[in-house]
Residue frames as a rotation matrix with the C-alpha (Angstrom) as fourth column:
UNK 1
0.294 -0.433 0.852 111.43
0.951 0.045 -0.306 97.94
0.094 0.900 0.425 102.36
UNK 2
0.359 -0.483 -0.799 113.75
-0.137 -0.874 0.467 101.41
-0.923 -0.059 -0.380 102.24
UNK 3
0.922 0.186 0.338 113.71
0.385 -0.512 -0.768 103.23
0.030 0.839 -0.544 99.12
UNK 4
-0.206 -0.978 0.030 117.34
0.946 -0.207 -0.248 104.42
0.249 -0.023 0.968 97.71
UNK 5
0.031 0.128 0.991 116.07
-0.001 -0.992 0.128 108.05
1.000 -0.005 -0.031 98.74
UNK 6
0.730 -0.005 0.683 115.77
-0.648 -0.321 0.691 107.35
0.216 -0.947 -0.238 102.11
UNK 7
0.703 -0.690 -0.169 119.11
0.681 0.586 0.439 105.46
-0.204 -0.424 0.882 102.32
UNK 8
-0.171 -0.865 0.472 120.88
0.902 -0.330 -0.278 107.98
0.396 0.379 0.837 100.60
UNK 9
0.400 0.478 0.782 118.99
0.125 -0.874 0.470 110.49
0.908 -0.090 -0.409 103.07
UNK 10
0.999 0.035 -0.031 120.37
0.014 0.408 0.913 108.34
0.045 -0.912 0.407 106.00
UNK 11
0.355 -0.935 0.005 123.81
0.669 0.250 -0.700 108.18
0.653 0.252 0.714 104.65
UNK 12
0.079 -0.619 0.782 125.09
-0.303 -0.762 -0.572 111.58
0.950 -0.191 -0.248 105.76
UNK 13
0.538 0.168 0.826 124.33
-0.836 -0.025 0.549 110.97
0.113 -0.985 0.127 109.40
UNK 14
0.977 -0.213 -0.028 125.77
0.174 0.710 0.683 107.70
-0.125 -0.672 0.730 109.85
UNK 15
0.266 -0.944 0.193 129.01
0.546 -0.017 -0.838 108.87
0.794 0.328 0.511 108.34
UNK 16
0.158 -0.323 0.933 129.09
-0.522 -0.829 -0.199 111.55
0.838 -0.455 -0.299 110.79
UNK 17
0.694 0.315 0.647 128.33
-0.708 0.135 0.693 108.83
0.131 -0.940 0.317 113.45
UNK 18
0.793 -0.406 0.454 131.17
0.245 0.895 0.373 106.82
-0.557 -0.185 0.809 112.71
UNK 19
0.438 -0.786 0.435 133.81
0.073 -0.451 -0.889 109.17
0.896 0.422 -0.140 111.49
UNK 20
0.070 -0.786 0.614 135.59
-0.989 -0.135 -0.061 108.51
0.131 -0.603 -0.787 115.12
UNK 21
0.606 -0.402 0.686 135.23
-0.290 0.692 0.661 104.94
-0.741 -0.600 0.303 115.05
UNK 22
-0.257 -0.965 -0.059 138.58
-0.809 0.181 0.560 103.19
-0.529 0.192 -0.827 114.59
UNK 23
-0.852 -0.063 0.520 138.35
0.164 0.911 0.379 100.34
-0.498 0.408 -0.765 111.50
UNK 24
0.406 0.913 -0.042 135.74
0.475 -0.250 -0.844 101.93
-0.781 0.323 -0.535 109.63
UNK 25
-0.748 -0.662 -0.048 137.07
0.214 -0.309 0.927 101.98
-0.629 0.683 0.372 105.94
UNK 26
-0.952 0.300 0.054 133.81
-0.089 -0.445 0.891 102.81
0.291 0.844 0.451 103.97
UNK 27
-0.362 0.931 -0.044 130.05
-0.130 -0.097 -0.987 104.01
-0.923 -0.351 0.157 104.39
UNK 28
-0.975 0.036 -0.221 127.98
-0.219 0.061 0.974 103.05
0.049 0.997 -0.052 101.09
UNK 29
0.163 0.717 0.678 124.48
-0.682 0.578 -0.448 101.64
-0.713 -0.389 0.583 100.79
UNK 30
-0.920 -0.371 0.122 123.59
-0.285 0.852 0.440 98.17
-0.267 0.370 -0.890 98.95
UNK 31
-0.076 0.966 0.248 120.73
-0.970 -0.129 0.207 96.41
0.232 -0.225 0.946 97.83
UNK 32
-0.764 -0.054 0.643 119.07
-0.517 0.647 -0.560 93.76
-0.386 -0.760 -0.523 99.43
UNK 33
-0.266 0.856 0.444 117.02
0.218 0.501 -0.837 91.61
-0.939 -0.126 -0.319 98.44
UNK 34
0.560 0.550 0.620 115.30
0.793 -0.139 -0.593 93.42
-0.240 0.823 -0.514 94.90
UNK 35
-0.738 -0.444 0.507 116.64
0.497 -0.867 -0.036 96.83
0.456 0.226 0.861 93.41
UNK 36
0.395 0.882 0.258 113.66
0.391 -0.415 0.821 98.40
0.831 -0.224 -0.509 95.65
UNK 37
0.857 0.275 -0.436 115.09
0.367 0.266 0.891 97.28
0.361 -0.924 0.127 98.88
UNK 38
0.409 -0.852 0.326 118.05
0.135 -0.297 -0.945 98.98
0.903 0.430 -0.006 100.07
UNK 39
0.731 -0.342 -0.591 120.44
0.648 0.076 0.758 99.21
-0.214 -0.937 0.277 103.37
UNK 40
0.507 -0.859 0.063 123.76
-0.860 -0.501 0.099 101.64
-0.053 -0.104 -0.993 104.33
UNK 41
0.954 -0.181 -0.239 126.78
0.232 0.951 0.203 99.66
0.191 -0.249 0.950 104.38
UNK 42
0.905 -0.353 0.237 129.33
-0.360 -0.340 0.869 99.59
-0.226 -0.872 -0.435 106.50
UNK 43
0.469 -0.613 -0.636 133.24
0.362 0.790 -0.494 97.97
0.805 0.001 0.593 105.74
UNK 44
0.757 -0.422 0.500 135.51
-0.619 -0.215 0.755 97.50
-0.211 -0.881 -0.424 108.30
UNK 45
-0.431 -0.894 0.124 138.78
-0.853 0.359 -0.378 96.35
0.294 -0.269 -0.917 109.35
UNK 46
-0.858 -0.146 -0.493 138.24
0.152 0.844 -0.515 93.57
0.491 -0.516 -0.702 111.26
UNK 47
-0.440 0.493 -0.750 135.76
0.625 0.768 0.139 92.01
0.645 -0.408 -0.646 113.23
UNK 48
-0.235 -0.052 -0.971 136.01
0.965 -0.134 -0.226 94.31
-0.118 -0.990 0.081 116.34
UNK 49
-0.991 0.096 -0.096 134.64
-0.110 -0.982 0.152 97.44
-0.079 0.161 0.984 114.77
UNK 50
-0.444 0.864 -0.238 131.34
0.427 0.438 0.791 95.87
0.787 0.250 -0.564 114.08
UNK 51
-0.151 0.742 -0.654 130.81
0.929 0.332 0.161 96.66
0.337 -0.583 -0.739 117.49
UNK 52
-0.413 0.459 -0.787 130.49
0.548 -0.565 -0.617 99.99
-0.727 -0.686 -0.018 117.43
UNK 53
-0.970 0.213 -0.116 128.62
-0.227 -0.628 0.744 100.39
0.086 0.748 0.658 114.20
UNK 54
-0.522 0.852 0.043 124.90
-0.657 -0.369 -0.657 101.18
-0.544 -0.371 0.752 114.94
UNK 55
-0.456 0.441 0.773 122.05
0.453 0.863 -0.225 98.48
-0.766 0.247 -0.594 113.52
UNK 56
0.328 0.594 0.735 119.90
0.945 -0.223 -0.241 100.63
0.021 0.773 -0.634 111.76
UNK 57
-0.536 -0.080 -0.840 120.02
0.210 -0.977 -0.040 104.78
-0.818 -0.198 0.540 111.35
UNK 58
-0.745 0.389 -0.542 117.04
-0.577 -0.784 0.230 106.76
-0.335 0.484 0.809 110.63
UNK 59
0.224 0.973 0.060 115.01
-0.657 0.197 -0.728 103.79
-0.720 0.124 0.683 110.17
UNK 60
0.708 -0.096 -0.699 116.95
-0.541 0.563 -0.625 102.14
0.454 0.821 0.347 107.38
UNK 61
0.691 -0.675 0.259 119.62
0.302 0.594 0.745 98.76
-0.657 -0.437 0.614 108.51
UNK 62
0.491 -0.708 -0.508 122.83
-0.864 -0.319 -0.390 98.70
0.114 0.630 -0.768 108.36
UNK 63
0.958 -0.184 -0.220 124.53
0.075 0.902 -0.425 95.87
0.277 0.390 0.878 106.94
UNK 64
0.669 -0.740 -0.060 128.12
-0.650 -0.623 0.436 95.57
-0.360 -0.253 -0.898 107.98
UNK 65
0.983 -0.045 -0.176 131.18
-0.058 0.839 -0.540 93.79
0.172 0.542 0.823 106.11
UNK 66
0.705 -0.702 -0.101 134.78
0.012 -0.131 0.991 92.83
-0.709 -0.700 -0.085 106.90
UNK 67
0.991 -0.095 -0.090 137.01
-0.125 -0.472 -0.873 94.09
0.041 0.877 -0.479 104.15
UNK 68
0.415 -0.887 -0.202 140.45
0.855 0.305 0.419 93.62
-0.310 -0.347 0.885 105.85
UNK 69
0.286 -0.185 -0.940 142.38
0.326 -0.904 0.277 96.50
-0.901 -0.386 -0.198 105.51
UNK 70
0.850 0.261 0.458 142.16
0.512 -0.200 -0.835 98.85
-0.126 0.945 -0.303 102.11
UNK 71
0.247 -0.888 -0.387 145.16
0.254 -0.326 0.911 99.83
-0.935 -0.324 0.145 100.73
UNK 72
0.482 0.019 -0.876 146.33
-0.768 -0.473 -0.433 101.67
-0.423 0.881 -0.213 97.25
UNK 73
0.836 -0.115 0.536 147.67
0.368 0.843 -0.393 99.14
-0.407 0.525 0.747 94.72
């Protein structure tokens, strides 16, 4: 179980680790499971970014979703 304090401790870093990859449209966290349990999440473009967004960071998973591309309305 990961506490929203230590997801929202983990945040900064993965943003930083994934502020060059291409198709990475948002860093957030989520819960899983209870309002205890929490993860980072991850959207993306497409499929093919997944693979360079890290499993876990800092100890806490990251979850990762395909969002298709985010645009203003």
């Amino acid at each position: 179980m990961v506490t929203i304090d230590e997801a929202r401790a983990a945040k900064p870093a993965l943003r930083e680790a994934l502020e060059s990859v291409d198709g990475v449209c948002g860093v957030g966290l989520a819960q899983r499971g209870d309002e205890t349990d929490w993860v980072l999440q991850v959207n993306v473009v497409s499929l093919s970014a997944r693979k360079d967004v890290p499993p876990q960071m800092d100890g806490v998973p990251v979850q990762v979703t395909v969002v298709g591309a985010v645009t203003a309305l």
